[in-house]
C-alpha positions as CSV (number, residue, x, y, z in Angstrom):
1,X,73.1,100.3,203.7
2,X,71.2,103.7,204.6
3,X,68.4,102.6,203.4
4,X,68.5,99.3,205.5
5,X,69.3,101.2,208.3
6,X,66.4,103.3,208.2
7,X,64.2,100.6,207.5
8,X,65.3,98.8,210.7
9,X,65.3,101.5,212.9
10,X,61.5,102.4,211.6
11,X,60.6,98.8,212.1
12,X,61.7,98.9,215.3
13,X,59.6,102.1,216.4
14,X,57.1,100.1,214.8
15,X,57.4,97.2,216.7
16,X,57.3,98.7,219.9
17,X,54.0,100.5,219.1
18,X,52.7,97.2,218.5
19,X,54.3,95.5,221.4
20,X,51.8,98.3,223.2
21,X,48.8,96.6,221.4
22,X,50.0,92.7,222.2
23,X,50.4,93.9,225.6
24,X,46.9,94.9,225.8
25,X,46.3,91.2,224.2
26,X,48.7,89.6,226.8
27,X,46.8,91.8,229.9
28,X,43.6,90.2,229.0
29,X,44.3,86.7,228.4
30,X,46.2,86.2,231.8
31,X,43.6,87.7,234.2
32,X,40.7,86.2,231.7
33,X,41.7,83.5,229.3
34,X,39.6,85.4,226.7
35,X,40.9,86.4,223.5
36,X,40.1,90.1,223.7
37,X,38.6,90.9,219.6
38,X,37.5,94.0,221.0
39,X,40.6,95.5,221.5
40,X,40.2,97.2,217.7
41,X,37.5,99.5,219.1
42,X,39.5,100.4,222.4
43,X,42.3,101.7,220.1
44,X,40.2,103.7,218.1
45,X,38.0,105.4,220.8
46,X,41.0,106.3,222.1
47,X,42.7,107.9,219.1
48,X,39.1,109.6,218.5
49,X,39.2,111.1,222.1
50,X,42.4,112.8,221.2
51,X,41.7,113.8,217.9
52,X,38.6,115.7,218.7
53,X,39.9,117.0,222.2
54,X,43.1,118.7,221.4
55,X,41.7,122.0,219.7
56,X,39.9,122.7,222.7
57,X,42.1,121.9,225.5
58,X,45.6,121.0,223.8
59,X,47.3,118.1,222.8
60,X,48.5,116.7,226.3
61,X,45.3,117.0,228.0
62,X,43.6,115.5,225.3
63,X,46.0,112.9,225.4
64,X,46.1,112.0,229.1
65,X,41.6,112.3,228.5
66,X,42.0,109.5,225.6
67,X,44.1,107.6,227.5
68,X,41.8,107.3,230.6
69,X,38.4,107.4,228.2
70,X,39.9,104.4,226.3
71,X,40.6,102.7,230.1
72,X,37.3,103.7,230.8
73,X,35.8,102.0,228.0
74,X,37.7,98.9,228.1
75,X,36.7,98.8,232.0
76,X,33.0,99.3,231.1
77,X,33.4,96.6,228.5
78,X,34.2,94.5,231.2
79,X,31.9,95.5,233.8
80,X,28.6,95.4,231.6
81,X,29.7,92.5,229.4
82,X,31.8,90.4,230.2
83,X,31.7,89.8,233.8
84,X,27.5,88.3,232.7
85,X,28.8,85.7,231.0
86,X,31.4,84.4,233.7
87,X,32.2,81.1,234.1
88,X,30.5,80.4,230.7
89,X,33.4,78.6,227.8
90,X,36.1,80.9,226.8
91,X,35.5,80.5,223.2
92,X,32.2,81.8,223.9
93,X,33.4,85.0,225.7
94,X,35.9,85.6,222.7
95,X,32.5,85.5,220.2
96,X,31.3,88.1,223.0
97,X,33.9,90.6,222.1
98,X,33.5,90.5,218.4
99,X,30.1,91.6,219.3
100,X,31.2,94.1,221.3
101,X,34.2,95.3,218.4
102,X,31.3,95.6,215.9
103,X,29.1,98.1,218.0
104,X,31.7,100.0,219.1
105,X,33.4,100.3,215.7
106,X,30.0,100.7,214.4
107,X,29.1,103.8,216.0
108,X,33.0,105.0,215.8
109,X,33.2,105.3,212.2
110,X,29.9,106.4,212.3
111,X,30.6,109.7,213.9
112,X,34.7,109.7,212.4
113,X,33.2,109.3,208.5
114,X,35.1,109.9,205.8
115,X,37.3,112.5,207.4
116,X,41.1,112.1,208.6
117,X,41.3,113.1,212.0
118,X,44.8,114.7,213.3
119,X,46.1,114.4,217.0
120,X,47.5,118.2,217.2
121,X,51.1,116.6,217.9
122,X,53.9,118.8,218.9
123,X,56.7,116.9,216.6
124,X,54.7,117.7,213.1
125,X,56.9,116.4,210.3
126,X,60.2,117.1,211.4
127,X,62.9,114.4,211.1
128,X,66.3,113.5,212.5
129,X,69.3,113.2,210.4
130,X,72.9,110.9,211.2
131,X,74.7,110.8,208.9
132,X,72.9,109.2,206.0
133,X,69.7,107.8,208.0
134,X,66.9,109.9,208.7
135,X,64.3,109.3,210.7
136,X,60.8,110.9,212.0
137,X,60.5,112.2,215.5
138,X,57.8,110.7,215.5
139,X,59.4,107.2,215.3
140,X,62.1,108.2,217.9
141,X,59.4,109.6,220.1
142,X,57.5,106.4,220.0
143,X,60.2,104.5,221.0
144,X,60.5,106.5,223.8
145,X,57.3,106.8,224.7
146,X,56.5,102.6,224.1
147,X,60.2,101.9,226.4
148,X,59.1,103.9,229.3
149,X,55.4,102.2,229.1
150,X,56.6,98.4,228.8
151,X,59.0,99.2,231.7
152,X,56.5,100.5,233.9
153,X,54.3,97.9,233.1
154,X,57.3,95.6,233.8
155,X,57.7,97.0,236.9
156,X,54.1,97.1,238.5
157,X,53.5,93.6,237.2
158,X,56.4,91.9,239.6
159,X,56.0,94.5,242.2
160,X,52.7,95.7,242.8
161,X,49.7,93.9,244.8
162,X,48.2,93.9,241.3
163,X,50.8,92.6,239.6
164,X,50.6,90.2,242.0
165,X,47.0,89.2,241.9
166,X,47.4,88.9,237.5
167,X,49.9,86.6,238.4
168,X,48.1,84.5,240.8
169,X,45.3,84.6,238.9
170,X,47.2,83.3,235.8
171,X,48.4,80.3,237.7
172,X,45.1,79.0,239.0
173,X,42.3,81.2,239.2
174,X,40.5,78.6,241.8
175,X,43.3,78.9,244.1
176,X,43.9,82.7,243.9
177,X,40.6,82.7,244.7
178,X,40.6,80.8,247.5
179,X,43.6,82.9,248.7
180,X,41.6,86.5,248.8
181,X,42.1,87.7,245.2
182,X,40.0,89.2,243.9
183,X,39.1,87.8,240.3
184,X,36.6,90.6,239.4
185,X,39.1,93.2,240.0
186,X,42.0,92.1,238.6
187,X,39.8,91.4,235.7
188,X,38.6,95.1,235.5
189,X,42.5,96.7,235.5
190,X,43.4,94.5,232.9
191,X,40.6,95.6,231.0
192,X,41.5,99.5,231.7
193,X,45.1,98.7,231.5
194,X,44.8,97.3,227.8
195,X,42.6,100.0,226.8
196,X,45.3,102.8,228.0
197,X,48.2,101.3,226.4
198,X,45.7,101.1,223.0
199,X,45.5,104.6,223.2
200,X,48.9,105.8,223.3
201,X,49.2,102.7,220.4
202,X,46.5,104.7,218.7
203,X,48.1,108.5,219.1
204,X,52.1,106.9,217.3
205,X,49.8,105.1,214.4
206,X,48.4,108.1,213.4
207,X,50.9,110.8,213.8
208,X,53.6,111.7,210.7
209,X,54.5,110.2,208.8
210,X,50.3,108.9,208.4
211,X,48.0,111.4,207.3
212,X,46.0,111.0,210.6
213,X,43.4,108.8,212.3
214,X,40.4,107.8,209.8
215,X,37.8,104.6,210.0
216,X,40.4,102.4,209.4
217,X,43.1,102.8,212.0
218,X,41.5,100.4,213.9
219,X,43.3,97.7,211.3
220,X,46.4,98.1,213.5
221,X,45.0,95.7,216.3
222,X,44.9,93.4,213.5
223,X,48.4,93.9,213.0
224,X,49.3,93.8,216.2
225,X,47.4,90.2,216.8
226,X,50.1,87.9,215.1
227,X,52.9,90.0,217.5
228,X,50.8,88.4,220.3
229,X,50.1,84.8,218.9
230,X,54.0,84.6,217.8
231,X,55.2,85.6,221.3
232,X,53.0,83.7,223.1
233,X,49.5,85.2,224.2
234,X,50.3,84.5,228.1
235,X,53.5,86.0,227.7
236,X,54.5,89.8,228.7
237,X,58.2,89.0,227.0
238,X,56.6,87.5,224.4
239,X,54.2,90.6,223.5
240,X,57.4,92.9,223.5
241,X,59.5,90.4,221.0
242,X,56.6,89.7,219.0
243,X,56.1,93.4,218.6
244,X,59.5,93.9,217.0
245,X,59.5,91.3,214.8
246,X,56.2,92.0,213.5
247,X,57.1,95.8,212.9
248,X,60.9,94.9,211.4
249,X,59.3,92.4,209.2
250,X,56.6,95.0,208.0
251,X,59.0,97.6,207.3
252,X,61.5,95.2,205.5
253,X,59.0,94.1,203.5
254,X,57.2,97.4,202.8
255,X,60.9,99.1,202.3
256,X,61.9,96.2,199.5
257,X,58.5,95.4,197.7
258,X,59.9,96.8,194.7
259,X,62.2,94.2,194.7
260,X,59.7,91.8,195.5
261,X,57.4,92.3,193.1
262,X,57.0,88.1,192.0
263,X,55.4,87.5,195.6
264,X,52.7,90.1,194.6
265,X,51.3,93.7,195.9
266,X,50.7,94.4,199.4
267,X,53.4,91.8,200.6
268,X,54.4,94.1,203.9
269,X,50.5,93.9,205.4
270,X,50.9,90.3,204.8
271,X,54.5,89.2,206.1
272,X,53.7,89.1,209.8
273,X,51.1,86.7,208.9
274,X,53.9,84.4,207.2
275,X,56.3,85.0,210.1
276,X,53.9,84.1,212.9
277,X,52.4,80.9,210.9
278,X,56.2,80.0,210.5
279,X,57.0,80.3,213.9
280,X,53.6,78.5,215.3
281,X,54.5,75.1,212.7
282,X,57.9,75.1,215.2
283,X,56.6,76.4,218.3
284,X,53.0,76.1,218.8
285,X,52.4,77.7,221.5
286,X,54.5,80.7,220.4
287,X,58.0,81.5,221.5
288,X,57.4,82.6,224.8
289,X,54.1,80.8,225.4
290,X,53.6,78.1,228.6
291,X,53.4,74.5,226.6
292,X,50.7,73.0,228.0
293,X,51.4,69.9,229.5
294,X,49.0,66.6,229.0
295,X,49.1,62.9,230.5
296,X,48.5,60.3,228.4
């Protein structure tokens, strides 16, 4: 039952990392209706800025500069790139930022190589102990950490002009629009905004108990994807739930595979894959997801 325990409460910590990435997903799809593939390469540039910051000027500074340099990124992304092709098909502006997730990770692993980067963070390997479940700071401070980030989020999304404008511009672009939002705006924040919470993301994938951030961390956004697609990509609820499923079902799986061993190796990388298929043959558009509504 320890072992379960632990297992859940690491999936969970998981999950909410995750639900950081989806969020980022979510962010984008309502002030854009693209499909973001670039969001691999906002995580990473983000965990590189810290990495390579934190001898010089400490951890926290280098943190608070990876968060904004991945912000700045994904706003310039937006600015340079994406806002050419407006108004051109949204299947065309999601081939757009595969382009854009191949140069940047390009010229990422480029300059990360073959080494393992670490973040210089304070917790190290210590670990929490009740009773017969033990857990990594780490894990409890990412909890944390993702809690206070989603309710913030939460919170400026339903209360700030912002917040407001996403929403508006999530309904009907045309009319929002019309009623003085400003579409090029909203569209830069959520750009900045996804690429900030991909950073923090990048800094709890990379710290204990992971050897560190190397060319491949990126991988997580991949992770992350089905947690999107399961909750429903225009859903901020559905990021968050989607996130903890995705990470309890990883961990489960990665906790038991030894018990597991007739579905094959590797079965914990694959399971959110099966859950969020499983979930999309019930509920297409995802559990949270607007249906969309045709007449016939």
């Amino acid at each position: 039952m320890s072992t379960f325990a632990e297992l859940l409460l690491n999936g969970v910590s998981l999950g909410s990392v995750y639900a950081l990435i989806a969020l980022g997903f979510v962010v984008i799809f309502r002030a854009t209706e693209v499909v973001n593939f670039a969001h691999a390469s906002l995580l990473l540039a983000g965990g590189y800025l810290t990495a390579v910051l934190h001898d010089d000027i400490g951890f926290w500074p280098a943190l608070v500069a990876g968060i904004a340099g991945a912000a700045l990124v994904g706003a310039a992304v937006e600015f340079l790139v994406m806002r050419r092709y407006r108004g051109r098909d949204h299947s065309v502006l999601a081939i757009v930022t595969i382009g854009v997730d191949i140069l940047l990770l390009t010229d990422l692993t480029r300059r990360i190589g073959t080494d393992v980067l670490t973040v210089g963070d304070p917790w190290g390997d210590a670990v929490v102990t009740v009773g017969s479940v033990t857990i990594a700071e780490t894990r409890i401070a990412a909890l944390i950490a993702a809690g206070l980030l989603i309710t913030a989020f939460l919170l400026a999304f339903r209360h700030t002009s912002w917040g407001v404008a996403m929403r508006a511009a999530a309904e009907s672009a045309e009319t929002a629009a019309l009623m003085g939002v400003r579409l090029t705006r909203v569209s830069l924040g959520a750009w900045a905004v996804a690429g900030g919470l991909a950073a923090v993301a990048a800094l709890f994938l990379t710290v204990f108990p992971t050897p560190g951030l190397d060319r491949s961390t990126s991988l997580a956004a991949l992770k992350a994807f089905p947690a999107a697609i399961l909750g429903g990509l225009d859903s901020t609820t559905g990021a968050l739930v989607g996130g903890v499923i995705v990470g309890v079902t990883e961990s489960l799986a990665t906790g038991y595979q030894s018990d597991l061993t007739f579905m094959g190796r590797g079965l914990g990388d694959l399971a959110p894959y099966l859950v969020m298929v499983a979930i999309l043959l019930v509920r297409p558009s995802g559990l949270f997801g607007t249906k969309e509504l045709a007449r016939v």
